[in-house]
MARMI-515540 format. One record per residue (C-alpha): residue number from 1; residue in three letters; x, y, z. Coordinates in nm, 4 decimals, always signed. Layout:
+-----+------+----------+----------+----------+
: pos : code :        X :        Y :        Z :
+-----+------+----------+----------+----------+
: NUM :  ala :        X :        Y :        Z :
...
+-----+------+----------+----------+----------+
// end
This chain:
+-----+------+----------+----------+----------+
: pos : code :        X :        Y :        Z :
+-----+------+----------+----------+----------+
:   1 :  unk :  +8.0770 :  +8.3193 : +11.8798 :
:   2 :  unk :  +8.3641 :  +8.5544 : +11.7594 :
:   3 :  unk :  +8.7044 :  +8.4286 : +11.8858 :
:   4 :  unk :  +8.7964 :  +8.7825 : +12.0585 :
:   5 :  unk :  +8.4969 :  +8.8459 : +12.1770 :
:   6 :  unk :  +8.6601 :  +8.7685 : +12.5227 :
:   7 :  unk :  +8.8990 :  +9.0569 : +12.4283 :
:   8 :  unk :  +8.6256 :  +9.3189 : +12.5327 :
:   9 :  unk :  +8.5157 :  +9.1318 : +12.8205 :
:  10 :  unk :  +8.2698 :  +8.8785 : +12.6574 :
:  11 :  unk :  +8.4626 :  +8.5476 : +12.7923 :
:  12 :  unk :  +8.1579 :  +8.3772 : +12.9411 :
:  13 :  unk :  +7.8972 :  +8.4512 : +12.6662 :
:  14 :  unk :  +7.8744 :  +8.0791 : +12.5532 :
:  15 :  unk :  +7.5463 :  +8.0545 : +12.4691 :
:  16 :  unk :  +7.3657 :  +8.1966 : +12.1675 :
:  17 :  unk :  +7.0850 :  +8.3174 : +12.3122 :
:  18 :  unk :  +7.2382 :  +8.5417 : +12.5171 :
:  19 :  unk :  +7.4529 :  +8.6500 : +12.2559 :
:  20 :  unk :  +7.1221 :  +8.7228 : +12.0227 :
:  21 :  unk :  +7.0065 :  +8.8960 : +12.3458 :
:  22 :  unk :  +7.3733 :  +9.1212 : +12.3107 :
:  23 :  unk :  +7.3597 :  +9.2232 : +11.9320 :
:  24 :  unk :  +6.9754 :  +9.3048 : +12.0230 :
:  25 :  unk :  +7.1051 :  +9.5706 : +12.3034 :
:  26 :  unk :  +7.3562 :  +9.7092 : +12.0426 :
:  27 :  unk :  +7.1074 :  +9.7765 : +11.7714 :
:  28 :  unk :  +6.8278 :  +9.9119 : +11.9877 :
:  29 :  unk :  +7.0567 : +10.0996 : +12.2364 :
:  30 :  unk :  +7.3615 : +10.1877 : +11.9909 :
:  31 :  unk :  +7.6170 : +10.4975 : +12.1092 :
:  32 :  unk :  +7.6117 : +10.5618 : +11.7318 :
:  33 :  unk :  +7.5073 : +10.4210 : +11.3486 :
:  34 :  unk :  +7.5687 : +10.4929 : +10.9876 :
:  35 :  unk :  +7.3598 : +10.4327 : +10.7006 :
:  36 :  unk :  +7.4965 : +10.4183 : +10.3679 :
:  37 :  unk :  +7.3564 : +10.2847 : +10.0276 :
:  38 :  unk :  +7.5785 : +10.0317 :  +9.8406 :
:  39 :  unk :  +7.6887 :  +9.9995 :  +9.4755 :
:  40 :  unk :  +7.3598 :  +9.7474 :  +9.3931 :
:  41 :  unk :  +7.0808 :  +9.9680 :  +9.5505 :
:  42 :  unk :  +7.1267 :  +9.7988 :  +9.9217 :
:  43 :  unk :  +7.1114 : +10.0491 : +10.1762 :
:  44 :  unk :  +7.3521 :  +9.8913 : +10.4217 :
:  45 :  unk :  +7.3446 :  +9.9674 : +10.8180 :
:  46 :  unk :  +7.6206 :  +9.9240 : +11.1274 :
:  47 :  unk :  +7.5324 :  +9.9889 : +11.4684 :
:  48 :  unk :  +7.7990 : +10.0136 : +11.7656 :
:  49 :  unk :  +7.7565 : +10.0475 : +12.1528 :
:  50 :  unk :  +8.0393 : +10.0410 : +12.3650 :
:  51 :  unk :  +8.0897 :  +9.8378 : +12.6668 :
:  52 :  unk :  +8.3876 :  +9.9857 : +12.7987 :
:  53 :  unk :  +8.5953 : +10.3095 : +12.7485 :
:  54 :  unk :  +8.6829 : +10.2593 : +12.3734 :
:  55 :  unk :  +8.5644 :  +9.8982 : +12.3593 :
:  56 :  unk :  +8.2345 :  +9.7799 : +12.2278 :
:  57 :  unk :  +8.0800 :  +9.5703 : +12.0030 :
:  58 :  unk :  +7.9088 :  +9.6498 : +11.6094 :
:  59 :  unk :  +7.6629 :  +9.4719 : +11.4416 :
:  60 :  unk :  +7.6646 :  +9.5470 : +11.0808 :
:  61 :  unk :  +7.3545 :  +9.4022 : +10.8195 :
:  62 :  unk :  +7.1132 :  +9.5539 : +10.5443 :
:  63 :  unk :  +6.7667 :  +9.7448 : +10.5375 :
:  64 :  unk :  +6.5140 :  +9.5835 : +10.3382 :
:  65 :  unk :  +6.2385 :  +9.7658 : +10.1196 :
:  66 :  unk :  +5.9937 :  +9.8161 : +10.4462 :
:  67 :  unk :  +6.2849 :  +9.9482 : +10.6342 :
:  68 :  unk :  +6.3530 :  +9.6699 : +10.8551 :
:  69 :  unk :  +6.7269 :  +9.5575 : +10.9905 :
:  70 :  unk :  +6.8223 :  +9.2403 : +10.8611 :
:  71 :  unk :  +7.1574 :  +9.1450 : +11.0756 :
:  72 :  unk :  +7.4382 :  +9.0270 : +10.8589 :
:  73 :  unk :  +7.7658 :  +8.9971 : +11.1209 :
:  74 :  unk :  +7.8886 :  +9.1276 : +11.4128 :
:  75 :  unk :  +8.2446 :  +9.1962 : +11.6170 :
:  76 :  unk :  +8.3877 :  +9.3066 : +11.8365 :
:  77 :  unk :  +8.6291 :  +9.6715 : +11.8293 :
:  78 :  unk :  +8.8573 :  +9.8750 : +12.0067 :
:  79 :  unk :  +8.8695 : +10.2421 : +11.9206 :
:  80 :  unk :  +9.2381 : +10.3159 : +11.8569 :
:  81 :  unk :  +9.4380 : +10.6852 : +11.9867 :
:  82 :  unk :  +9.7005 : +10.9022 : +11.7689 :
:  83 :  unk :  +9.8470 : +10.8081 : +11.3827 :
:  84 :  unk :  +9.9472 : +10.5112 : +11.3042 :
:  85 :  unk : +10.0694 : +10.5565 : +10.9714 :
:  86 :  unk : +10.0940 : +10.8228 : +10.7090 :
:  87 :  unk : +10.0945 : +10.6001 : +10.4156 :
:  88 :  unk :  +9.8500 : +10.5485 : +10.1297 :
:  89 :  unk :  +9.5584 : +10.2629 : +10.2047 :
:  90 :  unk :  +9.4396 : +10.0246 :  +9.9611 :
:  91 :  unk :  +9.1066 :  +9.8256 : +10.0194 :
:  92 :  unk :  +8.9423 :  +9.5670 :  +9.8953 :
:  93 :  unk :  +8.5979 :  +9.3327 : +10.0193 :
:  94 :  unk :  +8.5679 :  +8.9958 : +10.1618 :
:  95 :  unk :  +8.4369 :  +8.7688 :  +9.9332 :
:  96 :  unk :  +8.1938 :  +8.5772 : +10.1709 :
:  97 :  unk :  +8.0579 :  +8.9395 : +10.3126 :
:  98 :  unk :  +7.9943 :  +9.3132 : +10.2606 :
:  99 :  unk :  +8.3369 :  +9.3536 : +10.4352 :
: 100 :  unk :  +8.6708 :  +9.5186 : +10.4109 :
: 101 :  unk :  +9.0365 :  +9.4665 : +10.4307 :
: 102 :  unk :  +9.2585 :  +9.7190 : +10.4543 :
: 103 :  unk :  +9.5934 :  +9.7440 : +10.3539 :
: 104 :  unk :  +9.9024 : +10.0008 : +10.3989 :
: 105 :  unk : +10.3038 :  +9.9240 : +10.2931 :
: 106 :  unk : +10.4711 : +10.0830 : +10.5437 :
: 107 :  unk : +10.9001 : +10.0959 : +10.5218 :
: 108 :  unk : +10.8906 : +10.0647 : +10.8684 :
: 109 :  unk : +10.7578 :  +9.6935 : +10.8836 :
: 110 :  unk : +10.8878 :  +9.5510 : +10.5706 :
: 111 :  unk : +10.5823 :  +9.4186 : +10.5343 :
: 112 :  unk : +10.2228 :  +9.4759 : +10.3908 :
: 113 :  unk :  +9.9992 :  +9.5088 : +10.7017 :
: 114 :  unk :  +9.6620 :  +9.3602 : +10.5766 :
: 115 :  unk :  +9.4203 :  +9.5235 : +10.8558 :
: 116 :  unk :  +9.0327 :  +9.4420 : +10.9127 :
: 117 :  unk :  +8.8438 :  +9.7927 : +10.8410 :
: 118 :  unk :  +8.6522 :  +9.9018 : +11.0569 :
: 119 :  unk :  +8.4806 : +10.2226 : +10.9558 :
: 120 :  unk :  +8.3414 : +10.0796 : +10.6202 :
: 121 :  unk :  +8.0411 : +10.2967 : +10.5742 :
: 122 :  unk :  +8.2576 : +10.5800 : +10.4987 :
: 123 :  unk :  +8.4689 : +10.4343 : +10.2333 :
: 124 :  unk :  +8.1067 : +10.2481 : +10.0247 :
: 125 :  unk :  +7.9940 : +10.6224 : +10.0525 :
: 126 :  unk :  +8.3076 : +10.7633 :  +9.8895 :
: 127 :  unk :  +8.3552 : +10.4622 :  +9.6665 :
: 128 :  unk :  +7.9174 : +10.4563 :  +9.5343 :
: 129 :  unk :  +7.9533 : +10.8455 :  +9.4785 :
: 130 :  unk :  +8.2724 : +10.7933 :  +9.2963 :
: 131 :  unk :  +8.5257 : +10.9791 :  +9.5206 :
: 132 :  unk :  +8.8162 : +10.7137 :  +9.5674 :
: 133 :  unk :  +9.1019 : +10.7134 :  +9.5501 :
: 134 :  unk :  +9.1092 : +11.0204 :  +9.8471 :
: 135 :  unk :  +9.4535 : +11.1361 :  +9.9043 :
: 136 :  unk :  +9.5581 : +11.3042 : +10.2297 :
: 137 :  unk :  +9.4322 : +10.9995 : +10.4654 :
: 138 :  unk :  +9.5901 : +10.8829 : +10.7825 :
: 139 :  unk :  +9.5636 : +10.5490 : +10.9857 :
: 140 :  unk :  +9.4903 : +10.4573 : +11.3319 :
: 141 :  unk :  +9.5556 : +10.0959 : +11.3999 :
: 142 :  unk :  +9.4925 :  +9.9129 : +11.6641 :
: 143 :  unk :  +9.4305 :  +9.5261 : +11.8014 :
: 144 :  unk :  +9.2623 :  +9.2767 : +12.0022 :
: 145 :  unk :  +9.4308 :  +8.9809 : +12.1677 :
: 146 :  unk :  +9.3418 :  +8.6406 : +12.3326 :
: 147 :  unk :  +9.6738 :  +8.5262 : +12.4375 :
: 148 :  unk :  +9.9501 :  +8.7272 : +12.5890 :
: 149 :  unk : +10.2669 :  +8.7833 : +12.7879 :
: 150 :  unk : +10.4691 :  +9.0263 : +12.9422 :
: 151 :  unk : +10.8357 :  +9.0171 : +12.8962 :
: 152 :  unk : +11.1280 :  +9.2496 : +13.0575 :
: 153 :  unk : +11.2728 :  +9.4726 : +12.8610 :
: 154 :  unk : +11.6062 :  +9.5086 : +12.7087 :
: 155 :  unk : +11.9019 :  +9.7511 : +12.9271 :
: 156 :  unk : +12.0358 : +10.0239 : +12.7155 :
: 157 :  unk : +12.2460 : +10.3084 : +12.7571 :
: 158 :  unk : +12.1648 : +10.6537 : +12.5848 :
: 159 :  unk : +12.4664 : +10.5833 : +12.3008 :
: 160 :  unk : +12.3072 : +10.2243 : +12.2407 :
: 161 :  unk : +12.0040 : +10.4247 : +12.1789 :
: 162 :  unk : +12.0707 : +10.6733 : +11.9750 :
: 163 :  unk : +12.2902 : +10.4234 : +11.7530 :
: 164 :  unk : +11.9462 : +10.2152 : +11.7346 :
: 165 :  unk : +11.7822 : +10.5082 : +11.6335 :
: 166 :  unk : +12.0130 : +10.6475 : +11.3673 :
: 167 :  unk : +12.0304 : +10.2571 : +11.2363 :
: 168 :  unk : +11.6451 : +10.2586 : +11.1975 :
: 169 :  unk : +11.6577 : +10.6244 : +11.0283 :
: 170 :  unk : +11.9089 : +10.4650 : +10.7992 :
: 171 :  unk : +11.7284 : +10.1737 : +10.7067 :
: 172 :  unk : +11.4391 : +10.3007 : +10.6429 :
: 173 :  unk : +11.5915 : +10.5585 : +10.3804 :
: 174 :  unk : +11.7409 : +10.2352 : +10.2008 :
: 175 :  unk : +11.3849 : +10.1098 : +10.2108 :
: 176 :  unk : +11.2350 : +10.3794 : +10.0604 :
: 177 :  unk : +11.5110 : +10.3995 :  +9.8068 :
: 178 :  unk : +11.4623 : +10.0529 :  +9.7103 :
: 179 :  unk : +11.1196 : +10.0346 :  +9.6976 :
: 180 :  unk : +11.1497 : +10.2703 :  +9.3765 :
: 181 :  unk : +11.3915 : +10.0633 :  +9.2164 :
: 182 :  unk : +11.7455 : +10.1352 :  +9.3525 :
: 183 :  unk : +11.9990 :  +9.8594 :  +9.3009 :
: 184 :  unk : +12.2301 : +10.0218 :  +9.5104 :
: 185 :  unk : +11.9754 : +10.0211 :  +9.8437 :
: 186 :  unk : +11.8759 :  +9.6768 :  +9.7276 :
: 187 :  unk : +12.2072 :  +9.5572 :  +9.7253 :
: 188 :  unk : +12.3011 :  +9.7258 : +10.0683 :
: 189 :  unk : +11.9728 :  +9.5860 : +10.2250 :
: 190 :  unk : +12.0473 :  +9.2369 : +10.1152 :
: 191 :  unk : +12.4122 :  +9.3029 : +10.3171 :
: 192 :  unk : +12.2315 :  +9.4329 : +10.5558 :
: 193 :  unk : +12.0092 :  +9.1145 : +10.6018 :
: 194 :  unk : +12.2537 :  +8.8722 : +10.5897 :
: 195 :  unk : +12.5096 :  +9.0250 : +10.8195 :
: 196 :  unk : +12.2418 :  +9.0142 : +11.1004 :
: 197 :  unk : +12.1711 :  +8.6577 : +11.0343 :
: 198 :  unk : +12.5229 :  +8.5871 : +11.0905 :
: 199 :  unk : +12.5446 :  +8.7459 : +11.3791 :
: 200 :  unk : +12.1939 :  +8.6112 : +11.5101 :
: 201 :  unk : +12.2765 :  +8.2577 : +11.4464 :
: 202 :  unk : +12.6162 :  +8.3048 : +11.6526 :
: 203 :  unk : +12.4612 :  +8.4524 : +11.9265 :
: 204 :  unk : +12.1689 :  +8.2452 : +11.9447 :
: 205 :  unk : +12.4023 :  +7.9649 : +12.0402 :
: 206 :  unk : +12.4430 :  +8.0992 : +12.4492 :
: 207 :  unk : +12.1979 :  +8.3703 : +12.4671 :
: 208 :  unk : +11.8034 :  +8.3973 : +12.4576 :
: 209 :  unk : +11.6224 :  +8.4898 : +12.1581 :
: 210 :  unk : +11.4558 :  +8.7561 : +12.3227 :
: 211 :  unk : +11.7412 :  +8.9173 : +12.4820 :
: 212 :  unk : +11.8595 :  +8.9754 : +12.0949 :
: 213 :  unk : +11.5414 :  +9.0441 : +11.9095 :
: 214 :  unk : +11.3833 :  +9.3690 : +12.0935 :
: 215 :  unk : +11.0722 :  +9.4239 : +11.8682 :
: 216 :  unk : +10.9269 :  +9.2313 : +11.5535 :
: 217 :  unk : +10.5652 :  +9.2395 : +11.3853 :
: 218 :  unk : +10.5192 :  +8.8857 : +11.1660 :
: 219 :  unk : +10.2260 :  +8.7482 : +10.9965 :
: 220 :  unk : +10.0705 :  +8.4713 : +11.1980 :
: 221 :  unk :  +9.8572 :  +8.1493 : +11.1322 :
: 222 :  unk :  +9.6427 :  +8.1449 : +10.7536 :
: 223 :  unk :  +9.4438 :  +8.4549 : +10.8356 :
: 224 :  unk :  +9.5566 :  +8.7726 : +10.6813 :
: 225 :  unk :  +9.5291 :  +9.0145 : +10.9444 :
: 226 :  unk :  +9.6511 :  +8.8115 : +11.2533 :
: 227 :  unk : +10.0321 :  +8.9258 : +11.3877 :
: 228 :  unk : +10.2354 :  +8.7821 : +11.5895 :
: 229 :  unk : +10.4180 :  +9.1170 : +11.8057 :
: 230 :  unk : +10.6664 :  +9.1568 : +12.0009 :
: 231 :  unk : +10.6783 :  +9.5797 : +12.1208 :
: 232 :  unk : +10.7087 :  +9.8024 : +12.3909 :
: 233 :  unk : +10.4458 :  +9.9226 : +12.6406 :
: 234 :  unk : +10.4422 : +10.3522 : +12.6031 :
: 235 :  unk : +10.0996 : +10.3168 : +12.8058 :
: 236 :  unk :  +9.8751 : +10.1405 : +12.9824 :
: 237 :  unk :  +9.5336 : +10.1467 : +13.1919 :
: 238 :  unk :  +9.2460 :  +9.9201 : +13.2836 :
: 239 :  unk :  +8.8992 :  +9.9533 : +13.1290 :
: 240 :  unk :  +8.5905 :  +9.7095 : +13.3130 :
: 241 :  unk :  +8.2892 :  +9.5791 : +13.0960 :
: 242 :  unk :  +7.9838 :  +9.7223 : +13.2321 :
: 243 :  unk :  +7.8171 :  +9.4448 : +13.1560 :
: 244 :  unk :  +8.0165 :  +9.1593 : +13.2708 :
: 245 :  unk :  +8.2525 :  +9.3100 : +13.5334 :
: 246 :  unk :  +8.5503 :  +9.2023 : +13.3018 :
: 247 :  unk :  +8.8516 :  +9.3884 : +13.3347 :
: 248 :  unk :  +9.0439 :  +9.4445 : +13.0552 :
: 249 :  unk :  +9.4193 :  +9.5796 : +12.9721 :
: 250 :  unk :  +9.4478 :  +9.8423 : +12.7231 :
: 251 :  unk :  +9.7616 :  +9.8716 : +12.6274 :
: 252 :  unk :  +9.9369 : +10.0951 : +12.3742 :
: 253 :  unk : +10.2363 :  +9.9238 : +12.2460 :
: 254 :  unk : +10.5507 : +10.0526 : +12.0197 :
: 255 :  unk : +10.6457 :  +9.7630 : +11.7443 :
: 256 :  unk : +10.8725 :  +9.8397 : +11.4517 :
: 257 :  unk : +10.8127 : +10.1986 : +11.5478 :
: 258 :  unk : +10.4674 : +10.1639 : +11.4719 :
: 259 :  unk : +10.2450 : +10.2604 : +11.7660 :
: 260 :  unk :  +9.9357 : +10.1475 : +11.8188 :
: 261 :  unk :  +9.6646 : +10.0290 : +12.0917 :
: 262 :  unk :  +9.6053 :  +9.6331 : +12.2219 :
: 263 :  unk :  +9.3539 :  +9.5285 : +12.4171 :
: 264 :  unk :  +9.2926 :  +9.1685 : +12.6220 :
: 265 :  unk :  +9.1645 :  +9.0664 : +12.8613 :
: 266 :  unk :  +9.3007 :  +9.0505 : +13.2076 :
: 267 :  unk :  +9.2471 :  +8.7021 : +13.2429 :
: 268 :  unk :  +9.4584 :  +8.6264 : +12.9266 :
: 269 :  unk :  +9.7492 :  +8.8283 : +12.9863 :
: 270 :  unk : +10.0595 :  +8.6101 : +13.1461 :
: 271 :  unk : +10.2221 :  +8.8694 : +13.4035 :
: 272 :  unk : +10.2110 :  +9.2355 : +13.5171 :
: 273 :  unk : +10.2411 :  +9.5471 : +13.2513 :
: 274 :  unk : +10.4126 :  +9.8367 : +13.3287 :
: 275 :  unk : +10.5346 : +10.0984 : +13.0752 :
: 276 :  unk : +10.8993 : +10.0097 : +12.9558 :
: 277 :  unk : +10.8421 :  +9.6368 : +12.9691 :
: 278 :  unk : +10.7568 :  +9.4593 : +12.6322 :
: 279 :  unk : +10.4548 :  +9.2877 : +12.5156 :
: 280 :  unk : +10.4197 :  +8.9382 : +12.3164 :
: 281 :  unk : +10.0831 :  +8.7833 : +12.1615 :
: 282 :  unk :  +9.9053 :  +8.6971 : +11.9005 :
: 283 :  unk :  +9.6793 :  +8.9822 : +11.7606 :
: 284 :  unk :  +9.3621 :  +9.0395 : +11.5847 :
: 285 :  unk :  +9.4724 :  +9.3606 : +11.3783 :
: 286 :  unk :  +9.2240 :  +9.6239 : +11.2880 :
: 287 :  unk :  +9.1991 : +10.0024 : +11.1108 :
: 288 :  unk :  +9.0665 : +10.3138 : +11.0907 :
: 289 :  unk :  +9.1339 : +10.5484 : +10.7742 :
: 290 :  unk :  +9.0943 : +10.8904 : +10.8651 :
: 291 :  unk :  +8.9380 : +11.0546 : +10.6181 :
: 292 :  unk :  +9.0058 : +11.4618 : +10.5141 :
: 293 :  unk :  +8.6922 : +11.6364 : +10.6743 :
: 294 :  unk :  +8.5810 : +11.7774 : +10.3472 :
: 295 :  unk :  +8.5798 : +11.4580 : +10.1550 :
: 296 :  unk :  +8.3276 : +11.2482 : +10.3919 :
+-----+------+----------+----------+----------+
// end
């Protein structure tokens, strides 16, 4: 069984029966499909049904000669709110599957977020009729979690605020700068970096680590597209499996000024959420391009 299937309120589906029973529902009863046909003549299918506001489950496979579903893979999703990121998306397939990974450089992580994609039919449409790369995209992110905590936030005044804000506007100029080849930014980002380690590794000495580090988004464990976060809560509410009776915390969360949706289960969340407190887990992280409506 998928690991976060318990994220959308699946935590006591053990057996596989009644999981075959589950990815039967989906295809029969889907909220809504897409057919496409692949690069070797395949015409590949995906089938979703949602068991909560914005949280269901897909099954994704192939359609034979006679027309009949063969299932391929399954897992679980949550629908993600707002833009994420305005940066170009690269994608590439699993090797083991007719799958995609997603992913976007973004000078506000530092980091290459490597993403699961989730509306795939789209992109093997654009990329079969020859139409990639499409320019003009966007990207909604968002996540599902097993294992979770709430944590208070930080104090701080309105001038330790806006000097956190002017700090980030700053550094992500230098960023940007650098990442076209200015020795200068370079140079004043490597400063940068080492000053705060100094001062970390001082402070670190009679204070808590997370009463110094306020956000951070890190690559976790050997899979690609698993983070460990650290972020704010801008919103919350509570969405119930209709199925189970499961409820589950949907939470969207500001981390390296990215903002983005989380869900997890209630059961696997350690404390109480409120907006302004922070949130720390392990998440499964996955996309959405938004394609121009008169490419797709």
């Amino acid at each position: 069984m998928h690991r976060y299937m318990r994220a959308v309120g699946f935590s006591r589906f053990e057996s596989k029966r009644k999981l075959q029973e589950l990815l039967t529902e989906v295809v029969i009863n889907s909220d809504r499909r897409a057919i496409t046909m692949g690069r070797e003549n395949t015409l590949l299918g995906e089938f979703c049904k949602d068991f909560a506001a914005n949280l269901g489950v897909a099954v994704c496979g192939e359609f034979d000669e006679e027309e009949k579903f063969t299932y391929e893979y399954y897992y679980p999703y949550l629908t993600g709110t707002g833009i994420t990121s305005y940066e170009d998306v690269s994608v590439e397939r699993h090797a083991d599957k007719e799958s995609y990974a997603g992913v976007c450089d973004d000078v506000k992580v530092g980091i290459s977020l490597i993403f699961y994609l989730k509306n795939r039919i789209p992109y093997v449409k654009a990329q079969t009729m020859g139409e990639l790369p499409i320019r003009g995209t966007t990207l909604t992110l968002s996540a599902l979690s097993v294992s979770g905590s709430v944590l208070l936030p930080i104090q701080k005044d309105e001038e330790q605020l806006q000097r956190v804000k002017q700090a980030s506007v700053n550094r992500n100029n230098l960023m940007a700068a650098a990442r076209k080849g200015d020795e200068e930014a370079i140079e004043t980002l490597t400063l940068e970096d080492m000053d705060m380690y100094t001062t970390i590794s001082r402070r670190i000495q009679n204070e808590d680590l997370f009463s110094l580090v306020d956000s951070c988004f890190m690559p976790y464990g050997v899979e690609c597209d698993q983070y460990s976060v650290l972020g704010e809560i801008v919103a919350m509410r509570i969405s119930t499996n209709t199925i189970t009776g499961e409820k589950i915390y949907i939470l969207t969360i500001c981390c390296n000024e990215l903002t983005f949706d989380v869900c997890i289960n209630i059961i696997d969340l350690f404390g109480e959420p409120q907006v302004g407190r922070r949130f720390k887990g392990v998440i499964w992280l996955q996309g959405h391009i938004n394609f121009p409506d008169d490419t797709i």
